[in-house]
C-alpha positions as CSV (number, residue, x, y, z in Angstrom):
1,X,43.7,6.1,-40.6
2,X,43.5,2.6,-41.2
3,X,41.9,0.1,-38.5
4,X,45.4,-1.7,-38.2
5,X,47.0,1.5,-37.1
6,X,44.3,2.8,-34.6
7,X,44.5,-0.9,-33.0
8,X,48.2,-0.7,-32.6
9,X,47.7,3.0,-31.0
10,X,45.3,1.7,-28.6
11,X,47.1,-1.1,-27.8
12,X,49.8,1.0,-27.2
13,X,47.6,3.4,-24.9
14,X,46.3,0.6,-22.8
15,X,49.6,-0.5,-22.0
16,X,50.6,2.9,-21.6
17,X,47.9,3.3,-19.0
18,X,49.4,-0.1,-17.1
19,X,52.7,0.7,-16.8
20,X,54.4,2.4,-13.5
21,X,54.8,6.2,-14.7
22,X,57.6,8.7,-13.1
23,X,55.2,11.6,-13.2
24,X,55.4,14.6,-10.8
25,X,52.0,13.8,-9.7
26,X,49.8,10.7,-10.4
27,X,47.7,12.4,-12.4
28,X,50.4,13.8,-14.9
29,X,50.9,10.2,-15.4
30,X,50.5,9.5,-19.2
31,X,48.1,7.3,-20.6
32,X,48.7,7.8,-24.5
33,X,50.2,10.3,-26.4
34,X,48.7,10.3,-30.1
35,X,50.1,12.9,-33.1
36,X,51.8,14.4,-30.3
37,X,49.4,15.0,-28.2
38,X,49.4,13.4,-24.6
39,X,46.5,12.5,-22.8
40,X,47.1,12.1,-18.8
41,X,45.5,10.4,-16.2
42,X,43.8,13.7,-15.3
43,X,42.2,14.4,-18.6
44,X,40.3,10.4,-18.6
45,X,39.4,11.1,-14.9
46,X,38.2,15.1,-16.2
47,X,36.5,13.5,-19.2
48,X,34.3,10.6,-16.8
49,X,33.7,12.4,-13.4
50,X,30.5,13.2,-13.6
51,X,29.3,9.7,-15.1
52,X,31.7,8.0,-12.0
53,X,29.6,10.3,-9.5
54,X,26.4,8.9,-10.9
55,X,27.6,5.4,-11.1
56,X,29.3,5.9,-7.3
57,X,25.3,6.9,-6.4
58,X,23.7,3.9,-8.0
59,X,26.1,0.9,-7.9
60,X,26.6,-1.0,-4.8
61,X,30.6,-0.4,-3.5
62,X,32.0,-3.8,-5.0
63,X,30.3,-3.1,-8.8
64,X,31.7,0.4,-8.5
65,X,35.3,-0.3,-9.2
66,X,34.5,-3.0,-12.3
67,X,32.1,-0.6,-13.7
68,X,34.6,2.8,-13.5
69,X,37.5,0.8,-14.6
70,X,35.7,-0.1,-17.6
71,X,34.2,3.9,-18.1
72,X,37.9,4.6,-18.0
73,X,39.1,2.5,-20.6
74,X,36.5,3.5,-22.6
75,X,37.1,6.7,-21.9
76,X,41.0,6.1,-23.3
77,X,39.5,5.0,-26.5
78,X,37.2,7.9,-27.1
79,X,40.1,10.2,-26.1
80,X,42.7,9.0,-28.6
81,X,40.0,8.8,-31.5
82,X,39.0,12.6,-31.1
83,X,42.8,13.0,-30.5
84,X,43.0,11.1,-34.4
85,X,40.1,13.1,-35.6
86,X,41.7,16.4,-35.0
87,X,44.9,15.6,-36.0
């Protein structure tokens, strides 16, 4: 897949993850859906809870919140590429 398209897909996803969601619960909320596949707010927290437990052990409280927001995005990105991988 060219680099134009995956930007554009994670652009997407990141705005996707921003936006108010109508979801049953908030973590059915959906943060991208690539090739038809969604990935919810459940899966990114799933896919960085036991790296969030470390960092909530180590971090003082006001570095926490900066430092998991970031492990989440990146934690978007890595999702939709293995989404793109598979697909």
């Amino acid at each position: 897949m060219k680099l134009s398209t995956r930007i554009a897909l994670l652009a997407a996803a990141l705005a996707l993850a921003g936006a108010v969601s109508f979801a049953a619960s908030p973590g059915d909320a959906v943060v991208a859906v690539v090739e038809g596949e969604v990935i919810t707010v459940h899966d990114v927290h799933e896919y960085t809870a036991q790296e969030e437990l470390r960092l909530k052990s180590l971090l003082p409280t006001g570095d926490q919140r900066q430092q998991i927001a970031e492990l989440r995005r990146m934690a978007v990105r890595r999702l939709i590429d293995r989404e793109l991988v598979y697909a």
